[in-house]
N, C-alpha and C positions, 0 to 999 in steps of 0.2 A: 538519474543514473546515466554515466556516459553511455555508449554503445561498445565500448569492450569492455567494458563494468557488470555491462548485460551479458556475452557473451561469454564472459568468464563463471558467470553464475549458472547460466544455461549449460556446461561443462558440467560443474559441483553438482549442479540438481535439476536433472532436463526439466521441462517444461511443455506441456503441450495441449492445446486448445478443448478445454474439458468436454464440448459437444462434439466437435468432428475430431480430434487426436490430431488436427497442424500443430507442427514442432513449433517451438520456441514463441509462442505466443499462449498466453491463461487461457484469452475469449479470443476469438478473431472474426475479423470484420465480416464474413457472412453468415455467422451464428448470431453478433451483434443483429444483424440487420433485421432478423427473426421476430426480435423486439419493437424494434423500431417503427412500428407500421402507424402508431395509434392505437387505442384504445376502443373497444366491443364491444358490443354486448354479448353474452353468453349465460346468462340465465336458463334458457329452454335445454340445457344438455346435464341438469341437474337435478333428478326425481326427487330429492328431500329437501327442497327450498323452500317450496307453495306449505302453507300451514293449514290449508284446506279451511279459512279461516273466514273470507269472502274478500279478505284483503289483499288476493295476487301476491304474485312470486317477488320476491326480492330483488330490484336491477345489479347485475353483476358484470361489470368492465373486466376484460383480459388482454390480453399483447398479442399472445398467440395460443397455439396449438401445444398441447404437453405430448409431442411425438418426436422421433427422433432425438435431434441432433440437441433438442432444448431441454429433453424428457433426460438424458444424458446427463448434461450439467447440473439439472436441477437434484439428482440424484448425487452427482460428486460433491455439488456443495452441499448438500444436507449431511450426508451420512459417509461422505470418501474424504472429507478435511479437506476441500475446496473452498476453503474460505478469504482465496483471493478472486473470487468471482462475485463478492458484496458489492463493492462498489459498482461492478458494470451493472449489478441487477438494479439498486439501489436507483444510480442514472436513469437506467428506465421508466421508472416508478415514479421516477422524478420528471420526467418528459412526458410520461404521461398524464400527471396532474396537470401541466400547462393546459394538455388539451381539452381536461374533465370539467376546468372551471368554468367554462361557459353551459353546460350540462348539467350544471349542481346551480338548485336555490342559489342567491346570494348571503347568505348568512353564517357564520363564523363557525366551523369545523373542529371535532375531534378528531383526531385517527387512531383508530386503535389495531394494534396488532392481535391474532389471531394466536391463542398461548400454545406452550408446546408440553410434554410431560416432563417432569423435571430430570426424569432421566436422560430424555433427550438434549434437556438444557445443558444438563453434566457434559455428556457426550461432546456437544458440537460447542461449548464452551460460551453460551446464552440461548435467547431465543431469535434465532437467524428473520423470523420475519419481521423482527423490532427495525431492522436497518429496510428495509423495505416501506416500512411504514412512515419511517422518516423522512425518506426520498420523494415520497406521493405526498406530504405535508409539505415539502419546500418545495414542490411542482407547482402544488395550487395555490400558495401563498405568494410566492414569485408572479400568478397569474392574476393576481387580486384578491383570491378568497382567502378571507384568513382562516388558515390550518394549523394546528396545533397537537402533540402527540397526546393520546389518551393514556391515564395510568393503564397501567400493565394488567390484561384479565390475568385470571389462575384457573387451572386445571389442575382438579384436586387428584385426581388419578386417573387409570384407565391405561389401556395399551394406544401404541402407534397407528394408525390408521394403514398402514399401508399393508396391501394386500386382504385388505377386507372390503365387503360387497356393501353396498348401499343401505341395508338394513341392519346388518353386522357395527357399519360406522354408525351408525344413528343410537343401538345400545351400548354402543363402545363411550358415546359423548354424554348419555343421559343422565342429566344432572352435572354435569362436571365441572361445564366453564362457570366462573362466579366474577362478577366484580366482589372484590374485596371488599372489604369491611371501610378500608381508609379510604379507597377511591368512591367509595356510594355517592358520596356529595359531588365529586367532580364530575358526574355523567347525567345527574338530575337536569334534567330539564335542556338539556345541550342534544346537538344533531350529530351524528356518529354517522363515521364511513367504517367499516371493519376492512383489513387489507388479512392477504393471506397470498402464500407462494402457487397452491394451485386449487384449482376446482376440478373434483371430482363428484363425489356426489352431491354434495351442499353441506351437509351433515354437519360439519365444523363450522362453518359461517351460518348456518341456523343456531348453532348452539348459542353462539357466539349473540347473535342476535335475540335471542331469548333472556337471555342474561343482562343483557344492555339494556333491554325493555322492563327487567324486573326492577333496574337499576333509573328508571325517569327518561332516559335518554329515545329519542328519535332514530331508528338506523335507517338512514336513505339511501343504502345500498354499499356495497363491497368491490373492492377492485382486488384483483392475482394475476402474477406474475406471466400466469398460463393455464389453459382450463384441458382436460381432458375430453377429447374427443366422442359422443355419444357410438353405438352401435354402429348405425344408418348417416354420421358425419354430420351431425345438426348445423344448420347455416347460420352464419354470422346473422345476428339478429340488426334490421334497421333502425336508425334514431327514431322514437315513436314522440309525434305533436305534442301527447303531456307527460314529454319528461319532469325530473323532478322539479324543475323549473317553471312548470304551468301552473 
């Protein structure tokens, strides 16, 4: 699109930077930038990850902080029809696979997206973290790992998670996510990354994760867009000597 092609359209139907509100740009380059740091750890700001099982908390990769200016868009594209802000998230997800695949085993990857309720599919016109999932599969495959998307889990019902506490999400999820009946085969025996837009309590990438394990499959951990900030500000967790890698 030329530049008074843009300008013209910016007239008909303004435009402005879904985190901070800069005119005439969707995402702009210092909200961009929010993303762009690399990839975390952020496991420890999660109470319902550890399965109290002796097998430790799940590794969880994030971009950034789910505050402000990020907490914003991520709200406008879910639920305000911001759905020209896929691709800059997608890019992300996508940048940040380059950096994951040295961090991840060497062995050939599903990614599976993190399902939504079908009402919210209805809503926002699929499930928004499917292009997320995609972008972290051609990250790491681009990086040498080969990534490939997982069929689609299902969530057979249940409300939205938002605005509900830690315990609230975890019966809100119970029982819910399923691999399906057609993808059972597809997850046997394969290593599974679960992706998801953000981390809050864990609740949903545990479910997630339960299901995937009912289903044969390995989960070595989850990556989001953005994680929710604990109480007391829990610090970026160090790369630990036996990542999944050791």
């Amino acid at each position: 699109m030329t530049g008074l092609a843009r300008e013209l359209l910016g007239l008909l139907v303004p435009v402005e930077c879904a985190g901070c509100g800069t005119q005439d740009v969707a995402w702009c380059p210092s909200c961009a930038a929010r993303l762009a740091g690399g990839p975390w750890r952020c496991e420890d700001r999660a109470p319902r990850l550890d399965r109290l099982d002796g097998r430790g908390t799940l590794p969880v990769w994030t971009l950034t902080d789910c505050s402000g200016d990020v907490r914003r868009a991520i709200v406008a594209w879910k639920d305000r029809g911001r759905v020209d802000l896929t691709a800059a998230f997608a890019a992300a997800l996508c940048a940040a696979g380059g950096a994951l695949a040295t961090d991840l085993a060497p062995v050939p990857l599903l990614v599976a997206a993190a399902p939504s309720t079908s009402a919210a599919r209805r809503r926002r016109g699929g499930n928004l973290v499917d292009a997320l999932a995609a972008g972290l599969g051609r990250g790491l495959s681009g990086a040498g790992l080969p990534a490939q998307p997982g069929a689609g889990l299902s969530r057979a019902r249940g409300h939205d998670q938002v605005g509900l506490g830690a315990r609230a999400r975890a019966r809100n999820l119970a029982g819910q996510v399923r691999v399906p009946e057609r993808a059972a085969g597809r997850y046997a025996g394969r290593t599974v990354l679960v992706v998801d837009d953000v981390l809050t309590t864990g609740a949903t990438i545990a479910a997630c994760r339960s299901a995937l394990e009912r289903a044969g499959a390995a989960v070595v951990g989850a990556v989001t867009l953005a994680s929710t900030p604990g109480p007391s500000g829990a610090p970026r967790l160090p790369p630990r000597p036996d990542r999944a890698r050791g």
